[in-house]
N, C-alpha and C positions, 0 to 999 in steps of 0.2 A: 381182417381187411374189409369183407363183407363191399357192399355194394359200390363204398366210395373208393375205395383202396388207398381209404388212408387209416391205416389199424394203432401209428404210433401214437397220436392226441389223442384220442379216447382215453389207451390206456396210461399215458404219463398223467394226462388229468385224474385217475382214479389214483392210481397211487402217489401220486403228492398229494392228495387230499388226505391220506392215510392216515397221517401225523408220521412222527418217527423224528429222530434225528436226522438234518442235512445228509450225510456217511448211509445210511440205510435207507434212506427216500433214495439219494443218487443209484446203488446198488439195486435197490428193486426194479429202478427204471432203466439202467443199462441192461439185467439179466432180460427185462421182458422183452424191452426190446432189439434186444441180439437177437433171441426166442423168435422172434417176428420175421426179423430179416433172417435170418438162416431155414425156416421155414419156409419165405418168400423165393429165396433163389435155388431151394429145391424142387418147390413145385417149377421155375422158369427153364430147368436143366430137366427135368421129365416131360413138358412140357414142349422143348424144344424150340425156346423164344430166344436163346442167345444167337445171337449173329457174329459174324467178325467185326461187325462195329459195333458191336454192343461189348465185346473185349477188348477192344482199342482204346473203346471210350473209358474203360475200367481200369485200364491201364494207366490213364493220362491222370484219372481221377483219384487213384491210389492214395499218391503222394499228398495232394493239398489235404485230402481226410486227415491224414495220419496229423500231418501238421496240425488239422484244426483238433483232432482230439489235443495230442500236448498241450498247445494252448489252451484249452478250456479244464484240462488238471490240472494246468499251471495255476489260472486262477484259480478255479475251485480252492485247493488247496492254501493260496496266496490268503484270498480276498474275498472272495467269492462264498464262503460257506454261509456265512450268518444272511445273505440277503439269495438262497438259493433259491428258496418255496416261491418267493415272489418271484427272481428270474423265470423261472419257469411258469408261475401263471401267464405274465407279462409276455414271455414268447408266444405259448400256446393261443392268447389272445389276438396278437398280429398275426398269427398262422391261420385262423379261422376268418379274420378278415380279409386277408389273401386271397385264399382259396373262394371265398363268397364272392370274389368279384372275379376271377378266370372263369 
């Protein structure tokens, strides 16, 4: 996560550059970064940064996640596979432009 705490672009930009098949680029990039975020909220649980609204809010946010995963194996799976490498440059592209102007 390092200084910006944003650890997930970095590493999705390295391993989609990987090569690989669609099925193994997506796999590398969920394993790393589950890795990331399961790491991230043990240090916030040792650390002592959860609040009760910091689980309220976790609670409310739960659900639409869950939602937005299915959908995105929906397509994946659907639609999605042959034009994956690019969705994903294409996001990480608007994410960096985002972020440069907050």
């Amino acid at each position: 996560m390092g200084a910006t705490g944003m650890g997930g672009p970095p590493i999705v930009t390295y391993l989609a550059g990987r090569g690989g098949s669609p099925e193994q680029q997506k796999a590398n990039i969920l394993f790393a970064v589950g890795a990331l975020e399961v790491a991230t909220i043990a240090i916030m649980i040792f650390g002592s940064y959860f609040t009760q609204k910091a689980l309220v809010l976790t609670g409310w946010l739960i659900l639409p996640f869950c939602i937005g995963l299915w959908i995105g194996e929906w397509w994946f799976r659907s639609m999605l596979s042959n034009v994956y490498h690019r969705l994903v440059m294409i996001t990480l592209m608007i994410t960096g432009i985002v972020v440069a102007f907050l």
